[in-house]
N, C-alpha and C positions, 0 to 999 in steps of 0.2 A: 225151577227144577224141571228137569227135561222128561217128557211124557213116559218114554223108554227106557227111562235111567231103571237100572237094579240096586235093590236095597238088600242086603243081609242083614237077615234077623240076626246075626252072633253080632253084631257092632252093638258097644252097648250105647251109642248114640239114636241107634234106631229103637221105633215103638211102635208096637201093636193095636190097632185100634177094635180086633174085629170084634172083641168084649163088647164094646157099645154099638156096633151094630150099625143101623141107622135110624134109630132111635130117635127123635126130638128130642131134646133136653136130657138126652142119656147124660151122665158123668160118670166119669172115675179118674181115681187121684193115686197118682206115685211117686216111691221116691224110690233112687238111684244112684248109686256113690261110681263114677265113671273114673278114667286116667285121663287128663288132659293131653288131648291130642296136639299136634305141635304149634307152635307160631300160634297161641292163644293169649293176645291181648295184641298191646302197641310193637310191633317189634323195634328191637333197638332201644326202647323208651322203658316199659316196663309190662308185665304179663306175669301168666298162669306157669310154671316149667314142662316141660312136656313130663308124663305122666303124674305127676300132682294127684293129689286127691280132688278130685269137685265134686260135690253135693249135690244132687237135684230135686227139687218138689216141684209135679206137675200136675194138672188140672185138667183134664179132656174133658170136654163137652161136644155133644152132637150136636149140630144145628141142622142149619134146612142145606146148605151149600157145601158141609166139608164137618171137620173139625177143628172149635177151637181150641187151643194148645195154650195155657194159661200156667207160669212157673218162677221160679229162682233160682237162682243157681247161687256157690258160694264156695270160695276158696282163698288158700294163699296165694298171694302177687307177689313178685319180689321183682327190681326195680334200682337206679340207681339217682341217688338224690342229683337233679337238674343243678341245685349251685355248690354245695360242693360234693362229689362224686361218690359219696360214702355211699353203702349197699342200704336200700330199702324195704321193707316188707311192710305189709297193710294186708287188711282181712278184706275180701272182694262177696260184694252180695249185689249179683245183677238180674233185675226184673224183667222178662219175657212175653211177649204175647203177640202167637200167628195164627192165622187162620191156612190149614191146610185144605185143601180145598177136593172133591169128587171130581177125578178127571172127567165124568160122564156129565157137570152139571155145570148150570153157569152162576153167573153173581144171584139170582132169585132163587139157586136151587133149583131151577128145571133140568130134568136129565136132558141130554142134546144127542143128537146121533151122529153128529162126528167130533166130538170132543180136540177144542185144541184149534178151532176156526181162526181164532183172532190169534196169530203170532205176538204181536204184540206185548197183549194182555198177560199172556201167556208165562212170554219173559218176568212178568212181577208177582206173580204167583206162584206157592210151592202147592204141589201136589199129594195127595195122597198114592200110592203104587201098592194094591192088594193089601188095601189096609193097613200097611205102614208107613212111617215116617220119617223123614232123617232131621235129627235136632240140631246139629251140627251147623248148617249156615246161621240159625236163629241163636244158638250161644254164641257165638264167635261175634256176630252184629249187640248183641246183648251187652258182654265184655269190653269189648270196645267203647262203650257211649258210659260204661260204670267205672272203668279208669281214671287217675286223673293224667290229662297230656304231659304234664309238666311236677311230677313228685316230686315232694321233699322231702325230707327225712324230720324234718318239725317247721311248724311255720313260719317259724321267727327264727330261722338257720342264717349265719350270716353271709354265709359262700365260703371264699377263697380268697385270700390278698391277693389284689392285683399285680402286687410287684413280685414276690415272692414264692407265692403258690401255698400257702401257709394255711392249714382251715383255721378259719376264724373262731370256732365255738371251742376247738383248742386253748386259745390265748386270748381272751379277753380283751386283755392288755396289748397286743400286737397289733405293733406300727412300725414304720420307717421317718425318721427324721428327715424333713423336707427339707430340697435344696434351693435356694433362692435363684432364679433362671438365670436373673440377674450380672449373680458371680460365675456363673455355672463354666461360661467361655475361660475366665482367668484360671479357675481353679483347674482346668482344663491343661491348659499352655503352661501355668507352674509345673504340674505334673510331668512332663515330657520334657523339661529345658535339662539340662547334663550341667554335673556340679561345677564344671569350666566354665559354661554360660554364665551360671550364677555366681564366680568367684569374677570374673572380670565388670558382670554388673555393679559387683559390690566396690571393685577398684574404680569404677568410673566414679561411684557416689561419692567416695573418698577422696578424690579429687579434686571435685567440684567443691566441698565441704574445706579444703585446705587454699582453696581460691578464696574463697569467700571470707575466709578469714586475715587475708594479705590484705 
């Protein structure tokens, strides 16, 4: 998070730390019923809907370096079964844990006098900004890892008939009578011969059968 970035306390993604102060081993714990912001899970795959109800229980602790931010979050997903395409829902409870960090201080917790030296570092760190927080990259990374890639709708779902497109947990019983490859060309070529073809075929046979008998 970017040293300069502004946080608005009215997002109810963001949190207030200045309760705990800098306190060692300060804590305090809350909870928070939020509207899921948009594109919260896999998109395409399956996710949170935008504004949804999500749950929060958090856990702040002071340390020496920042605060850690300790929680769970918990919602409806809804999702479309990977084999056959039926709508899916499943109860979402994904477990959280960052360290926001004192822009003024480094990894041991020393304050520094120019905060933000190492670029780098910098990039894999979220910040604290006047005491607040934004929870929002750590749920969405949370969400993500508590999904599954690949829903079903039951475990044991059969899919879809390949030939037909049929769901299978439909019909038990659904299949297609195999055709022998074999005949597949002949059955083929009968099809498409015109009943002239077939009436003069049959006069040849007749022929030959009246030979055969001189």
């Amino acid at each position: 998070m970017a040293l300069n970035a502004r946080l608005d306390h009215r997002n109810p993604l963001v949190f207030d730390t200045h309760e705990l102060g800098r306190r060692h081993g300060a804590l305090q714990r809350l909870t928070r019923t939020v509207d899921a912001p948009k594109d919260l899970g896999i998109q395409g795959v399956v996710g949170v809907p935008e504004g949804a109800p999500v749950e929060l229980e958090l856990r702040l602790e002071s340390v020496m370096e920042g605060v850690l931010v300790t929680g769970t979050a918990r919602a409806r997903a809804t999702g479309e079964c990977v084999r056959c395409l039926e709508p899916v829902e499943l109860e979402l409870e994904a477990d959280y844990q960052e360290m926001f960090s004192y822009p003024d201080a480094d990894d041991r917790g020393r304050v520094t006098a120019e905060p933000g030296d190492d670029a780098e570092d910098d990039e894999d760190r979220l910040f604290l900004e006047d005491g607040l927080f934004d929870l929002e990259p750590v749920l969405r990374d949370a969400v993500v890892l508590a999904l599954p890639m690949q829903p079903v709708c039951q475990e044991d779902c059969p899919g879809l008939c390949s030939e037909c497109g049929a769901r299978l947990a439909d019909d038990p019983d659904h299949h297609h009578d195999a055709v022998d490859i074999r005949w597949a060309a002949l059955q083929g070529l009968a099809g498409t011969m015109k009943d002239g073809e077939k009436d003069e075929m049959s006069g040849a046979d007749a022929g030959v059968d009246e030979k055969q008998e001189k």
